[in-house]
C-alpha positions, 0 to 999 in steps of 0.5 A: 563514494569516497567514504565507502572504505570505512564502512562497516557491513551489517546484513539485513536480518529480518529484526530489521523489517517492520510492515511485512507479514513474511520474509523470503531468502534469497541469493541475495538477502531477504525480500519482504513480502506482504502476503502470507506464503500460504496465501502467495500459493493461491494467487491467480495472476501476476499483478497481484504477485508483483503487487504484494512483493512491492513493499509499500509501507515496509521499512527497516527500524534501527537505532544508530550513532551513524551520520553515514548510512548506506543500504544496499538492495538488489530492485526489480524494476517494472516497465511498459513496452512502448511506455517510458521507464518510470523513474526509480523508487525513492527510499525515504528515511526518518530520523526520530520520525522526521523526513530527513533525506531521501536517495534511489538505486539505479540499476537492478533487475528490469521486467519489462510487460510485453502484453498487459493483458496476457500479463507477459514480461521478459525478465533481464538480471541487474546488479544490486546498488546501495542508497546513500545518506549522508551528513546525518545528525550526530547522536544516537538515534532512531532511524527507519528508512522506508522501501520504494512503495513500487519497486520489488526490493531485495534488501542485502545490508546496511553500510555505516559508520557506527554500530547498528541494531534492530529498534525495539518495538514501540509499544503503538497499536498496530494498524492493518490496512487493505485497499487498492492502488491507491493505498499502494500509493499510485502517483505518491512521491515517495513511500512515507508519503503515500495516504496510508503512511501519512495517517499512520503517522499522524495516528501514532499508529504501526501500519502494516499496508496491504494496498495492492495495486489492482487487487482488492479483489475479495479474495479468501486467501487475503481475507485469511491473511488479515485474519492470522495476521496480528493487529489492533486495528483494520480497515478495508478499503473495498470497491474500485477494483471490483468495479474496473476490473469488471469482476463481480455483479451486484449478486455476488458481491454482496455476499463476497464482502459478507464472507471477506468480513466473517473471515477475518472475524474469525481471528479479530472478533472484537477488533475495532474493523472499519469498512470504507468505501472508494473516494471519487472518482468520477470514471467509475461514479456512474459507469460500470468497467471495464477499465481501460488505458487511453493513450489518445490525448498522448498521455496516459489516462483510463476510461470505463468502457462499461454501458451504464444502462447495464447497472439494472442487470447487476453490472457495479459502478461507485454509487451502487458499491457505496449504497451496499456496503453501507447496507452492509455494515448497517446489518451487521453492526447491531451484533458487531459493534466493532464494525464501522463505515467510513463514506470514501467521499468524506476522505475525496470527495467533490471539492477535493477533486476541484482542488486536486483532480485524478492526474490520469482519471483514477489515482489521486496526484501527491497532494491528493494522498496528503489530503485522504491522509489528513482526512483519515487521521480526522475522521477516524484517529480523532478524538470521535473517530473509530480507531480513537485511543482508549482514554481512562 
């Protein structure tokens, strides 16, 4: 851009970064990563491994006279063989916590998936690109610019025309979120929007969003990484990826939620935990997984290919998930008064799904995060909810 020449460089620091629980160095800069390095030692698969190093929910905070600012970050971007290309990741950036402007990077690095089940990709190199906003308001200001929730983001260094430095910190409790793709933000616009960000928002809260695309999948290394990591506050949204990733049956999950929970109980023993579980969705209500693409109506949508008839044998759909781990909570409540359940169907439920049907049968379209986010915010920031602010 015309201006470029007159602004300064500042590196991006990891003082800059909030919503991660680690920083990697790279050639580049720094890649926030939200697992644990311990934890990333022990992931199986490479959906989770891409899932974490996408940054849903991270942001960089700082405080500027700026009216320019230009971030420069090296993306990884993440196609389908024989799909078309999606379009770039948004960043979103906040001005004193308002959505001010919005800008993408072209370029970077492209994985391109040849096999979705086999999981292999070819891996092609791109250059780094710089996101620009301009014409900001004058003064100094708070700002945070929020990282594409589904793009692996190198971030290298901030370009402006006044001085930067990393925000203090709030003082806002911290809220840890763990979920599925949804709450990775699948089908959101752009990374403040996605369901998580706008109830964090709304709750005056710090999230930290351990949403992982296809992942909530109780394993231990995430139970361990929510238990060390700090917070005020936790929920873990648990079901649907146990479901269509046919992973579990009745006899196994049950106890698996149990020891997820009494991990992360090992470092929160009085946190205020709430369990929820999934919204509707009807491909998965009454039909166990596995979940599968459906390209037949051209264009993309997925089916449950489970037989129903095959729940008494301990294969899991949504009904039966909701029925345990309400179960569950019940048990555990009486000598765990921190411990909450949330019905996901109070978050989407019917009438919800009249309004703003799953565009591709699983994930809810932009309007549907706003209205889990609002719900949340509801339900469970309010004055009754279980994340309520202390009074007195």
């Amino acid at each position: 851009m015309s201006t470029e020449q007159n602004l300064v460089s500042t590196p991006v620091t990891a003082d800059f970064l909030r919503g991660h629980l680690d920083v990697e160095e790279t050639a580049h800069g720094l890649l926030p990563h939200r697992l644990p390095a311990r934890a990333r030692r022990q992931i199986p698969d490479d959906q989770l491994a891409v899932a974490e190093a996408q940054p849903s929910g991270v942001r960089l905070a700082f405080r500027t006279r700026a009216t320019t600012i230009g971030l420069e970050t090296l993306p990884t971007k993440r196609v389908y063989a024989g799909f078309p290309p999606p379009p770039d990741g948004v960043y979103d950036l906040l001005v004193n916590g308002r959505l001010t402007a919005r800008a993408t990077v072209a370029g970077g690095n492209l994985r391109t998936v040849t096999d979705m089940r086999a999981q292999t990709s070819d891996f092609t190199p791109g250059p780094a690109g710089t996101a620009y906003f301009t014409g900001l308001p004058a003064g100094e200001k708070d700002i945070e610019i929020w990282l594409p929730h589904a793009e692996v983001t190198e971030v290298i260094a901030l370009r402006t025309d006044a001085p930067v430095e990393p925000a203090p910190r709030t003082g806002r409790r911290v809220w840890l979120h763990h979920g599925s793709s949804i709450s990775h933000g699948s089908n959101a616009v752009s990374p403040s929007t996605i369901w998580p960000a706008l109830a964090a928002s709304a709750g005056g809260v710090e999230l930290v969003n351990l949403g992982f695309g296809g992942s909530a999948l109780l394993d231990p290394f995430t139970a361990r990484a929510i238990r060390d990591a700090p917070a005020d506050l936790i929920s873990l949204k648990l079901g649907i990826n146990v479901v269509n990733g046919d992973v579990m049956r009745l006899r196994a999950f049950a106890p698996a939620v149990h020891g997820f929970l009494d991990t992360i109980r090992e470092g929160h023993p009085t946190t205020p935990l709430l369990l929820l579980s999934p919204v509707l969705c009807p491909t998965h209500e009454n039909t166990p997984g596995p979940l599968m693409p459906d390209l037949s109506g051209g264009v993309l949508k997925f089916r449950a290919t489970g037989d129903p008839a095959e729940t008494a044998a301990g294969r899991l759909t949504l009904t039966i998930i909701r029925e345990v781990l309400a179960g569950i909570v019940g048990q555990r409540s009486a000598e765990d008064p921190g411990l909450h359940y949330l019905d996901g169907l109070d978050l989407y439920g019917e009438g919800d799904h009249e309004e703003f049907p799953l565009p591709d049968g699983i994930h809810p379209c932009p309007e549907g995060h706003r209205r889990i986010g609002e719900n949340f915010a509801r339900l469970v920031f309010g004055n009754d909810g279980p994340f309520a602010p202390a009074t007195g």
